[in-house]
C-alpha positions in Angstrom: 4.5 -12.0 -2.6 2.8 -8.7 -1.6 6.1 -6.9 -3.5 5.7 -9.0 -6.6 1.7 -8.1 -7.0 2.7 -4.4 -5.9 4.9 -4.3 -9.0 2.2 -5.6 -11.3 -0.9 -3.4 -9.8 0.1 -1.0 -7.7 -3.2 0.5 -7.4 -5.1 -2.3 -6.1 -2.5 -3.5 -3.7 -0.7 -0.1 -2.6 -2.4 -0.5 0.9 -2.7 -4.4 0.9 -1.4 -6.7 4.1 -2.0 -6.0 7.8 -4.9 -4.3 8.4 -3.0 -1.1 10.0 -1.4 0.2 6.9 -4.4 1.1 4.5 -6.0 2.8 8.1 -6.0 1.9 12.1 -5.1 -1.4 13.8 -8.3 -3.3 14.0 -7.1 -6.1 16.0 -7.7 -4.7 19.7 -6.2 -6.7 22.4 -4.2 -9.2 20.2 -2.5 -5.9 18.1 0.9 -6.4 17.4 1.5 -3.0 18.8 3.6 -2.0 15.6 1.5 0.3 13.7 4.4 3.0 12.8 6.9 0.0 11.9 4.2 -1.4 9.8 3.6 1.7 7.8 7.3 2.3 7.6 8.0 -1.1 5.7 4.7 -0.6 3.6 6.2 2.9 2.7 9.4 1.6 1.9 8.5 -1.6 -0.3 6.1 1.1 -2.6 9.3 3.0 -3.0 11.4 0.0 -4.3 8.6 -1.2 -6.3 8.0 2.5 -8.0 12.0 2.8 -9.0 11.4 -0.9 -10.3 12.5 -3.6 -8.0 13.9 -6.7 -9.3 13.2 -10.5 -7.5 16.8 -10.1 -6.5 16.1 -6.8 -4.4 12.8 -8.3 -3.3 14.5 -11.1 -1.8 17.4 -8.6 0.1 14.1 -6.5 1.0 12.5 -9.4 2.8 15.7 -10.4 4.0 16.5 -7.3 5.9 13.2 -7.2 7.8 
């Protein structure tokens, strides 16, 4: 879902989803403790989404993870 709104406005949703990737974790004690791995998927779905991303690659993308 957050890849199929990504393609359609980027700008409004380039930092959407956990709470960690637009900033810091704000979840305290109950923090998934995966900041950096967060950011790195976040990075990596704006780069598919920028060269153009089908549904098909959106579903391998999701699929890897």
């Amino acid at each position: 879902m957050l890849a199929l709104v990504r393609q359609t406005t980027p700008i409004l949703f380039d930092n959407a989803g956990a709470s960690c990737i637009g900033s810091t974790c704000k979840e305290g004690s109950m923090s998934c403790k995966q900041v950096k791995e967060m950011k790195e998927l976040s990075s990596r779905l704006n780069e598919l989404v920028k060269k153009g991303i089908n549904d098909e690659e959106i579903m391998q993308f999701v699929e890897s993870i």
